[in-house]
DRENDO-821247 format. One record per residue: x, y, z of N, C-alpha, C, O, CB in turn. Coordinates in steps of 0.2 Angstrom, whole numbers, plus 5000, padded with zeros to 4 digits. Glycine has a CB too. Layout:
<sites>
XYZXYZXYZXYZXYZ;...
</sites>
This chain:
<sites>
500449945000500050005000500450065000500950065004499550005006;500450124996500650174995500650225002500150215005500450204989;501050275003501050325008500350375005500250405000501850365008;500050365012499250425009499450485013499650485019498250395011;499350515009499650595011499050645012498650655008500150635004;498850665021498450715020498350785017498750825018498250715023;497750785014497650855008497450905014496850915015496950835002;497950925016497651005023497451065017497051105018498651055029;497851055010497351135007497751185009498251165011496651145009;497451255009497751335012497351315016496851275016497651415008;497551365023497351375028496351415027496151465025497851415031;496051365031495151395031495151405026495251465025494851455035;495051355022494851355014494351305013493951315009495451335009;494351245020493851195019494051155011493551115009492951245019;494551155009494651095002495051035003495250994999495051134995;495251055013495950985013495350935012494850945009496650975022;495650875018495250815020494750825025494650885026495650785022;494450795027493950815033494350755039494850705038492950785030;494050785045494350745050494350665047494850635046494050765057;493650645047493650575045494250515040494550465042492950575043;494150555034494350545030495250545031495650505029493950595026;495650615035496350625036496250575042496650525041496750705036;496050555047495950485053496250425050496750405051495150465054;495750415046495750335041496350355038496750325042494950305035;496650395033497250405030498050375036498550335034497250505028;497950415044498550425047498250325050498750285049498550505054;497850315052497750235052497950185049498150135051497350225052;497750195040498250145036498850155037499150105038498150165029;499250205038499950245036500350195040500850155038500050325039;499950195048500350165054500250075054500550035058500150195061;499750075049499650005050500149965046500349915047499049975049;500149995041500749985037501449985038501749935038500650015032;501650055041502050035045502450005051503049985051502150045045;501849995057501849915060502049865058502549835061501549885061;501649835051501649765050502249755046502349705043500849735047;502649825045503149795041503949805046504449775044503149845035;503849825051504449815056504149795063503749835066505049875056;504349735066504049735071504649695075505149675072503349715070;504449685084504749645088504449595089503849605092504849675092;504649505089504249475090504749425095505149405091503849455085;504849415100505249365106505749425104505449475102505449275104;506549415104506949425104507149465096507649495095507149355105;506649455092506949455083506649515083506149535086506749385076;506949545078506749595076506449595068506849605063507249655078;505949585067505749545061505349615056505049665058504949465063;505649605049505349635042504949585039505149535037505949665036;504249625037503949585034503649645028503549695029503449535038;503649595021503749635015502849625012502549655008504449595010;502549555016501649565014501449605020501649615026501149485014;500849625016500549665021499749645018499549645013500749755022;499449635026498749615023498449645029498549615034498549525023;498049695029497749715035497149685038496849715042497549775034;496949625037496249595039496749555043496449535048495849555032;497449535044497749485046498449505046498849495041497549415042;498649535051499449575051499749505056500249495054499549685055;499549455061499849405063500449425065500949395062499849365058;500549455070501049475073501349405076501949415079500749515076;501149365077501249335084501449245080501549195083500349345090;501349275073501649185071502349225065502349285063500749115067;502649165063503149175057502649165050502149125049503949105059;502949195047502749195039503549165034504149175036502449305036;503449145030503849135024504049205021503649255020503449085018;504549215019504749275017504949325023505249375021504149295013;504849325029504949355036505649365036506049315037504749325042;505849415034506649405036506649445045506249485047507249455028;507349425048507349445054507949445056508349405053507049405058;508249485062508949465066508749505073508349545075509749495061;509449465076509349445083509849385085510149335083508649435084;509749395090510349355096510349305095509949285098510149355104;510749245091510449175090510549125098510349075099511049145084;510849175104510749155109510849205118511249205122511249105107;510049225115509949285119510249285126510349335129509149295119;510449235130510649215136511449255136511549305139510649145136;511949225131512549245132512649305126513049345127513049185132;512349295121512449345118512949375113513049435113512449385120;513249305110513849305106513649285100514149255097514349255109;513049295097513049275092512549285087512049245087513149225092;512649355084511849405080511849375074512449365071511849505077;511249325073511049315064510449365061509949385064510749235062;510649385054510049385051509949335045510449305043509949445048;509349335043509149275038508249285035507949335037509249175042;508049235031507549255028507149195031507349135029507749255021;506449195034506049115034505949085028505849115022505249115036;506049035029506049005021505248945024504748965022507048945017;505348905027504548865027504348905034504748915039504648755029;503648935035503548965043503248905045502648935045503149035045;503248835046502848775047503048755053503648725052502948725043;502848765061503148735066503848755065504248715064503048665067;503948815064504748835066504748875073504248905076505048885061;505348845075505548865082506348905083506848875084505548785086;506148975083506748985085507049005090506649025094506849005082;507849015091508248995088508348935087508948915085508649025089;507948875089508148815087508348785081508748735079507748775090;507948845077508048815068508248845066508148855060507648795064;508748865069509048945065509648905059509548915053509649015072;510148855061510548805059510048745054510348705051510948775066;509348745054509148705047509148725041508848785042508548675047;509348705036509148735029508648735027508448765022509448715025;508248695029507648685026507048715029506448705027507548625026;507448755036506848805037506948875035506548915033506748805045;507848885037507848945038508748955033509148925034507748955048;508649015029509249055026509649105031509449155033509049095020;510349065032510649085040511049165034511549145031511448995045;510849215033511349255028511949295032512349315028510849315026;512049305039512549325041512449315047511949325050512749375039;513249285049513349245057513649305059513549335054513949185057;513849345063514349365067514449335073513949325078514349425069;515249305073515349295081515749335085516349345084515549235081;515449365091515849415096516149365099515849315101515449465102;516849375100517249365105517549405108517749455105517649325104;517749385114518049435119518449405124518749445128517549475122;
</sites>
């Protein structure tokens, strides 16, 4: 969905938007930008569909790409990657399968 831009017009001209109308505009705007960066456990997930009937925060999608701590405890080790199957994935448990998940960059801190 495109950026909807409210129409303010000149000042007391009555030709911008009407409250209702610029409301619903600043509501799409933010829903759209929610459902495209969000926090979910630990990961800091991008998602590139956007369906407003069903933004699903709370489960993994295919195509989700994400990074974060592959081991939030000690903290030695940021991946990002892409979901490839979001079927009973568990992460970070399946961060190391290929067949769930595209490991795109390891860093390991040592210290």
């Amino acid at each position: 969905m495109p950026y909807n831009e409210i129409d303010l017009a000149a000042p007391n001209n009555g030709q911008g938007d009407g409250a209702r109308v610029g409301g619903s505009k600043i509501n799409e705007n933010f829903k759209e930008l929610f459902s495209r960066s969000f926090l979910r456990d630990q990961w800091v997930v991008s998602r590139w569909v956007y369906d407003p009937a069903d933004l699903g925060f709370n489960v993994w999608r295919d195509g989700d790409m994400l990074e974060g701590w592959a081991d939030p405890v000690e903290k030695t080790r940021w991946v990002r990657g892409i979901v490839l199957t979001a079927t009973a994935l568990s992460l970070p448990t399946d961060l190391d399968d290929a067949e769930k998940f595209l490991l795109l960059i390891d860093k390991q801190i040592v210290s």
